[in-house]
C-alpha positions as CSV (number, residue, x, y, z in Angstrom):
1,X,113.0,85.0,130.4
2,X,110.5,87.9,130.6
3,X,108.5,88.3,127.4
4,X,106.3,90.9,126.1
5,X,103.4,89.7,123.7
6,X,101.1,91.7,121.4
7,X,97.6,90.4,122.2
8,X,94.8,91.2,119.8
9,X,92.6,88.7,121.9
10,X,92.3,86.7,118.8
11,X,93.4,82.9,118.1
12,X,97.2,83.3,117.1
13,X,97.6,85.9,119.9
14,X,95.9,84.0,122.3
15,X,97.7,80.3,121.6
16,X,100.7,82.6,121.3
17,X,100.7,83.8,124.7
18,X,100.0,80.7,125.9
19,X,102.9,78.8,124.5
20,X,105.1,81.0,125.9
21,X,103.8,80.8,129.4
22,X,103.9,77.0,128.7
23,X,107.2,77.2,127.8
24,X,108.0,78.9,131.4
25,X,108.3,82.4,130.2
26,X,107.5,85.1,132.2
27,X,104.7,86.5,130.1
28,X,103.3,90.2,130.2
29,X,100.5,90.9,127.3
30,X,100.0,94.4,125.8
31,X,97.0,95.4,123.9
32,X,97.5,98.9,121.6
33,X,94.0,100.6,120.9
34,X,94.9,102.6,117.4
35,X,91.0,104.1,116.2
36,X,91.3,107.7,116.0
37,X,87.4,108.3,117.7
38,X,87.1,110.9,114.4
39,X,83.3,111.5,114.6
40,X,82.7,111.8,110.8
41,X,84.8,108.3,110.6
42,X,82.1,105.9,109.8
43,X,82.8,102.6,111.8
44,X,83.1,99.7,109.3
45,X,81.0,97.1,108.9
46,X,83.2,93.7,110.2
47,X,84.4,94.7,113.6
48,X,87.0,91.8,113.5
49,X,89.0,93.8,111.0
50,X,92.5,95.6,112.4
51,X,91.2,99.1,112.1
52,X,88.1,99.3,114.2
53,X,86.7,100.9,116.9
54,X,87.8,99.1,120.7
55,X,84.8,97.9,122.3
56,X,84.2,97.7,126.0
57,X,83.2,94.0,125.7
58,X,86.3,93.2,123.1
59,X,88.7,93.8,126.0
60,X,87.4,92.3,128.7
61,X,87.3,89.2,126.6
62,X,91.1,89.7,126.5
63,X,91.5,89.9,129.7
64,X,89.6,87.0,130.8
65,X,91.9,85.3,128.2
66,X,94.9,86.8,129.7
67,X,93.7,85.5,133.3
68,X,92.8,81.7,131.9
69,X,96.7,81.8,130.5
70,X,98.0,83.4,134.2
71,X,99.3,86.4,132.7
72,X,99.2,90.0,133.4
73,X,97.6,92.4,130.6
74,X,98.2,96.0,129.7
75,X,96.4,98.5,127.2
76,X,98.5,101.3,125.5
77,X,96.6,104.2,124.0
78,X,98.4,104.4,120.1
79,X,95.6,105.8,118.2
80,X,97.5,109.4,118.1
81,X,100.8,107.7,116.6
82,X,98.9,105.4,114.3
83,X,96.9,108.5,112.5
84,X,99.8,110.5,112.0
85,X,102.2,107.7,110.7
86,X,100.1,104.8,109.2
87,X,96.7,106.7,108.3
88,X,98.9,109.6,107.0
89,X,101.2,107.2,104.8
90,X,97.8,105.7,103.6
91,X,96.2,109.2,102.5
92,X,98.9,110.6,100.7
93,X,100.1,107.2,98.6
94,X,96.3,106.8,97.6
95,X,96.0,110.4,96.5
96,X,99.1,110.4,94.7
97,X,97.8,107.6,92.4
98,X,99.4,104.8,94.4
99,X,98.5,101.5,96.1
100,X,99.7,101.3,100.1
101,X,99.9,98.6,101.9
102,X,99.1,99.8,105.6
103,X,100.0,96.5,107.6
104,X,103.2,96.7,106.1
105,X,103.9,99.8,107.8
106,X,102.0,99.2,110.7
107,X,104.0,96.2,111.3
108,X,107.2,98.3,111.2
109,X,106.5,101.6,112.7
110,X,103.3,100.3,115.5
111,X,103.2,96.8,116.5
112,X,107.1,96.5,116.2
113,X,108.2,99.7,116.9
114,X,106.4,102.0,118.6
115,X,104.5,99.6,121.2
116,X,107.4,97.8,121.8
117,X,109.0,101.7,123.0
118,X,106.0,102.7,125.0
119,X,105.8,99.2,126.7
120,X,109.4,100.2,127.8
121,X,108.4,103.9,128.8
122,X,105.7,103.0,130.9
123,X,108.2,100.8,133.0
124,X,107.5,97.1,131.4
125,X,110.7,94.9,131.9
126,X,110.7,92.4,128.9
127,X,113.8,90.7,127.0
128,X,111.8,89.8,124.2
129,X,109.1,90.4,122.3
130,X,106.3,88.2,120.9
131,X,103.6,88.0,118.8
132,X,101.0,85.3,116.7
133,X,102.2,86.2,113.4
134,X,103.2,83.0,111.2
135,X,106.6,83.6,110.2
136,X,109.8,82.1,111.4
137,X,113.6,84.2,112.6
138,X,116.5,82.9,111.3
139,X,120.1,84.4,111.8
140,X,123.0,84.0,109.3
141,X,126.2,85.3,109.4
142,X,125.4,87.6,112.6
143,X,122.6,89.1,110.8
144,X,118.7,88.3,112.0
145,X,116.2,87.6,108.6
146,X,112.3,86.9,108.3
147,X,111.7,83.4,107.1
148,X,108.3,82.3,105.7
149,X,106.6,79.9,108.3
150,X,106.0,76.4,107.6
151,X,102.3,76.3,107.5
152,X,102.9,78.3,104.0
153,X,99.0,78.9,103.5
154,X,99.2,81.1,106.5
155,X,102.7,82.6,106.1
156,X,103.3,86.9,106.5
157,X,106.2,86.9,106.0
158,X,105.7,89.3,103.2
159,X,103.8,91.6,105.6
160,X,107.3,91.9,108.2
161,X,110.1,92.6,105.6
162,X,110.5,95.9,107.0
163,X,111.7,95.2,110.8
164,X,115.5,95.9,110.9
165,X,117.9,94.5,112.7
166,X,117.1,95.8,116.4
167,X,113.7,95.0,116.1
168,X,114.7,91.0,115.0
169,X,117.1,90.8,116.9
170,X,114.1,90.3,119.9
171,X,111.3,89.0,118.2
172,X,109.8,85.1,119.2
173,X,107.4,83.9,116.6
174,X,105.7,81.0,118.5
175,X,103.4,79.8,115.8
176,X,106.3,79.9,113.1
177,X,107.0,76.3,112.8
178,X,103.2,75.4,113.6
179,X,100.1,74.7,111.2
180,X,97.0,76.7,111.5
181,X,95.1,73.5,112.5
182,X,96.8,73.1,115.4
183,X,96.9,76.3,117.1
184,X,92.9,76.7,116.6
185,X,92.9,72.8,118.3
186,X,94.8,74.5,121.2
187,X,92.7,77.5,120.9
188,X,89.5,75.5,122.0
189,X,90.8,72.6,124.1
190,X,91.9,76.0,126.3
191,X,88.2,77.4,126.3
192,X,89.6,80.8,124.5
193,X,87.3,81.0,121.6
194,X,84.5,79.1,120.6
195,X,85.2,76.9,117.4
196,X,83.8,79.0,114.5
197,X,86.0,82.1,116.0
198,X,86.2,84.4,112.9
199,X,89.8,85.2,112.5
200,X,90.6,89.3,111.4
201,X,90.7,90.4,107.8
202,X,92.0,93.5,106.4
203,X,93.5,96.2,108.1
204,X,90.0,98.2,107.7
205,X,86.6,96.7,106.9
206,X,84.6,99.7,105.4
207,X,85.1,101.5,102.1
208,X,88.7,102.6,101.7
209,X,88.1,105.9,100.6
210,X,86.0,106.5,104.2
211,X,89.7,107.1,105.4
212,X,91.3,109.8,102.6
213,X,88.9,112.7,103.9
214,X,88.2,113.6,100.0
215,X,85.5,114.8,98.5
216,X,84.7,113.5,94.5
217,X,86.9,114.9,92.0
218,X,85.4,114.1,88.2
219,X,88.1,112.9,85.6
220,X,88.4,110.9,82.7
221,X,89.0,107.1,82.3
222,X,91.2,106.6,79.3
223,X,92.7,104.2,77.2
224,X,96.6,103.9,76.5
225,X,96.3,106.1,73.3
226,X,94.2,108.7,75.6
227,X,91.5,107.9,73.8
228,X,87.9,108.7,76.5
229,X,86.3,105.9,77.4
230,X,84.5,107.1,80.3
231,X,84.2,109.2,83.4
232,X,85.8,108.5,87.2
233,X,85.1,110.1,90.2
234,X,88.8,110.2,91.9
235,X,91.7,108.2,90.7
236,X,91.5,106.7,94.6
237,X,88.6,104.8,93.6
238,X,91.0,102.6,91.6
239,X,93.7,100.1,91.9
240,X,96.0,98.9,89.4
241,X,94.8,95.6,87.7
242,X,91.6,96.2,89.1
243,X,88.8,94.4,86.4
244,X,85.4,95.2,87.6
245,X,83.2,98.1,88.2
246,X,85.0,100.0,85.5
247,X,81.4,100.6,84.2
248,X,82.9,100.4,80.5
249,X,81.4,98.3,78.1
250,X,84.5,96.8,75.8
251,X,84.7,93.5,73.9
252,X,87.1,92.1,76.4
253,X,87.5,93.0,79.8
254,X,89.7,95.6,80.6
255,X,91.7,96.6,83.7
256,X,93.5,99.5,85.5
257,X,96.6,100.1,83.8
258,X,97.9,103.6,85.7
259,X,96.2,106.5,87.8
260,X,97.8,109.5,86.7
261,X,96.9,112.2,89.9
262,X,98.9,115.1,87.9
263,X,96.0,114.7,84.5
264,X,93.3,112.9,87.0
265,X,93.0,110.4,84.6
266,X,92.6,106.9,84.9
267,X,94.8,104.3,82.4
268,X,92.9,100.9,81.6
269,X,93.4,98.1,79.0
270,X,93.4,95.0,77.8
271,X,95.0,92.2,79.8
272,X,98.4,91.8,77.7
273,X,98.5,95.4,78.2
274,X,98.5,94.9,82.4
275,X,101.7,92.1,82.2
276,X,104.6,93.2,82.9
277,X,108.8,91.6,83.2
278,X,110.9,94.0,85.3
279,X,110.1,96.1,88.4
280,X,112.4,98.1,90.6
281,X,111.9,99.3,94.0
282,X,113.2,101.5,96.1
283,X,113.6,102.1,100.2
284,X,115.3,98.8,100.7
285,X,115.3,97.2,104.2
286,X,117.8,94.4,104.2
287,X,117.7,91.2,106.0
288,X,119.9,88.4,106.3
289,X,122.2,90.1,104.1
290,X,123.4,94.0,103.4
291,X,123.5,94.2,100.0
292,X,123.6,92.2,96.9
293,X,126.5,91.5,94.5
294,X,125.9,91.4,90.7
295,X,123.3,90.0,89.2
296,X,121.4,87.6,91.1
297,X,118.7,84.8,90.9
298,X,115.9,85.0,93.7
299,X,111.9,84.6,94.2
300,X,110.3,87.6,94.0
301,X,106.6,88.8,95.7
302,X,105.0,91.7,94.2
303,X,101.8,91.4,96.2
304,X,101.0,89.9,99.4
305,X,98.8,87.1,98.0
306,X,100.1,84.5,96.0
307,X,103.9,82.4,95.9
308,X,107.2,83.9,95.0
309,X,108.1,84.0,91.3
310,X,111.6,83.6,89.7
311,X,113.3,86.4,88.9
312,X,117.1,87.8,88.3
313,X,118.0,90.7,90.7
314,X,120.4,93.7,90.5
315,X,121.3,96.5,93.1
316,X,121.5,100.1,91.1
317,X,124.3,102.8,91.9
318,X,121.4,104.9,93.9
319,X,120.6,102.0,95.8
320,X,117.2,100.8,93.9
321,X,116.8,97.4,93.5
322,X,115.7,95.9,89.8
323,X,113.5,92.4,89.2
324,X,113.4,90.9,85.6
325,X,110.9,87.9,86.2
326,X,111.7,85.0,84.1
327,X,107.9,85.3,83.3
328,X,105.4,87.8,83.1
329,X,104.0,89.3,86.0
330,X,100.3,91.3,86.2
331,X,99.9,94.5,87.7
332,X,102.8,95.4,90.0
333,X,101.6,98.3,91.5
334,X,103.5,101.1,92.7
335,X,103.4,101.5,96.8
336,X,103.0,97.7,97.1
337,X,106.3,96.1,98.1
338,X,108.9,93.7,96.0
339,X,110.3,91.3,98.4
340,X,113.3,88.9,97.2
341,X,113.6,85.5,98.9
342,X,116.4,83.1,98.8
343,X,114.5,79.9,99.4
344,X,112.1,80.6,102.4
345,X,114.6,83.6,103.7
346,X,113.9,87.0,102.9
347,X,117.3,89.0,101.8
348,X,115.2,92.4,102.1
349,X,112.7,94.0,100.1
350,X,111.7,97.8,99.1
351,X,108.6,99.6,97.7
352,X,107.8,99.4,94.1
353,X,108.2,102.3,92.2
354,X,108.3,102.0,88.4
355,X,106.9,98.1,86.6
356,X,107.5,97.6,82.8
C-alpha cells in the first residue's frame, strides 16, 4: 500500500513514518511550509512551535531523516492557503470577542485537507494518508469516528473532531494504540533525534496579538453590574476565565467573564460568577453517528486540556447541539469547540456559541 505521511521532522512524525515503512508500506513524506514571510510579522521566540518561519537547516534535518527511514520527501508551499483560511478565521474570531482554536482548523482545512489535495495535484500516488498524531480510527455502522488514543496523556483527539467522512475514511494513525515512551525509545535507538528532543508547542510561539494586525483600542474593564473597574487596551488581549494580569486590585481574584467587541468592554468577576451548566454549539461535524435522538448522556470537552465531563445532550430543531453538565463547568468560551464522546469515540462536535 502506498502511503502519504505528514512529516514535521519531529519525533511522532518521524517514528510515524518509520512504522509504516516497517510495516512494508510504500512510504512517500510531505512537508507543508505555512509562514506567510510578512516582514512586519515578528518571528516568535520558540522556533519549535507550529507557526514559525522554515529554516534552511530544519529541512535538511528532515530529509536526512526521511533518507535514514528509505523514504522519499516532498515540500509543498501552503503558506498562501494557510493565511487566508487559518490566519484569517484566527483574526476575525479574536476581534469579534471570541476565543479560536487555530489547530482545530488547521487540522481540517490544511494538514487534512488541503495538503492531502495538493499532494494529489502535483501527481503523488498514495491510498492513504498518515500522520504522528495520537488518536485512534474506528468505524461503526459504515461510518469512520476519531477515538482518543490509548496513551490518554498524549491523546488529540479533541484537536481532529472536524475531519468528515472522506478525509477518515483514509487516515492511518500509527502511534494510536502506542505510549509516548515508546515512540521517543524508537525515536533514538533509530538516531533521529537526540534524547532531550523538545517536542512542538502551540500553534504560534510569540504574542498572539503579533498575528491580528491591530493597533490598541482603549476600553473599559467592567464588572457584571457595569460598574468601571479599570481600563483595557483591546478586548483581544483577553480570554475568557483568564485570572492574571487583569491589573485590578479586588478582594478575591477575579476573572474574564465576556469581551463585548460591540461596547469594547471587558466582563470580569468573581469565580462563582465564571461556572457555568449548559452550553450549546453550533457547526456540528458528526462522526460515528449522523445525528442524535432525544436526550442523550455523553462526556463532554469544552477545551482541549483536561478529561471529558458528564453531561446530558440534545440536538435543537436548527441543528445546534445543547450540553447540561451534571456539574459545573468554568469558562466555556465561545469559538472553542464542545466535543461529545461516547466512551473513547467521538459522536461529533461543534463550536461553542452561547455558555450559561
Amino acid at each position: 500500500m502506498k502511503v502519504l505521511v505528514g512529516m514535521s521532522g519531529g519525533i511522532d512524525s518521524s517514528v510515524a513514518a518509520y512504522l509504516l515503512k516497517q510495516m512494508g508500506h510504500e512510504v512517500v513524506a510531505v512537508t507543508m511550509t505555512i509562514w506567510n514571510g510578512k516582514a512586519d510579522l515578528p518571528a516568535p521566540k520558540k522556533s519549535n512551535s507550529c507557526f514559525a518561519p522554515e529554516k534552511t537547516e530544519d529541512l535538511q534535518k528532515i530529509k536526512v531523516i526521511c533518507e535514514k527511514i528509505g523514504i522519499e520527501h516532498q515540500i509543498l508551499d501552503l503558506s498562501e492557503l494557510y493565511e487566508r483560511v487559518v490566519l484569517k478565521n484566527f483574526q476575525d474570531e479574536y476581534l469579534n470577542g471570541r476565543t479560536p482554536n487555530p489547530c482545530i482548523w488547521c487540522n481540517a482545512k490544511i494538514k487534512f485537507g488541503a495538503m492531502v489535495e495538493y499532494a494529489r495535484e502535483k501527481g503523488l500516488q498514495f491510498d492513504k494518508f498518515a500522520t504522528g498524531h495520537y488518536a485512534r480510527i474506528v468505524e461503526k455502522d459504515g461510518r469512520y469516528g476519531i477515538a482518543r488514543a490509548v496513551d490518554l496523556k498524549k491523546d488529540q483527539s479533541y484537536f481532529l473532531y472536524r475531519l468528515n467522512q472522506a478525509q477518515l475514511s483514509t487516515i492511518i494513525f500509527p502511534l494510536g494504540e502506542m505510549l509516548k515512551e515508546d515512540v521517543r525509545k524508537i525515536d533514538v535507538e533509530q538516531g533521529f533525534h537526540d534524547v532531550m528532543q523538545d517536542e512542538s508547542q502551540d500553534f504560534y510561539g510569540g504574542d498572539y496579538t503579533d498575528l491580528l494586525d491591530v493597533t490598541n483600542q482603549n476600553g473599559n474593564i467592567v464588572d457584571s453590574k457595569g460598574n468601571i473597574l479599570g481600563k483595557h487596551e483591546g478586548i483581544w488581549h483577553y480570554t475568557i476565565g483568564q485570572r492574571k494580569g487583569l491589573g485590578i486590585a479586588a478582594e478575591r481574584p477575579l476573572y474574564v467573564l465576556a469581551l463585548r467587541p460591540q461596547s469594547n468592554e471587558v466582563v470580569v468577576g468573581f469565580e462563582e460568577e465564571a461556572l457555568q451548566r449548559s452550553v450549546t454549539a453550533s457547526n456540528i461535524v458528526w462522526g460515528v453517528v449522523d445525528k442524535l435522538e432525544g436526550f442523550q448522556l455523553v462526556q463532554a470537552k469544552i477545551r482541549s486540556t483536561g478529561y471529558p465531563s458528564e453531561a446530558e445532550v440534545h440536538q435543537n430543531e436548527d441543528g445546534s447541539l445543547t450540553a447540561v453538565f451534571s456539574e459545573e463547568i468554568k469558562a466555556a468560551t465561545n469559538g472553542q469547540s464542545l466535543v461529545l464522546y461516547d466512551n473513547d469515540i467521538i459522536l461529533c462536535g461543534g463550536i461553542i456559541e452561547d455558555a450559561r
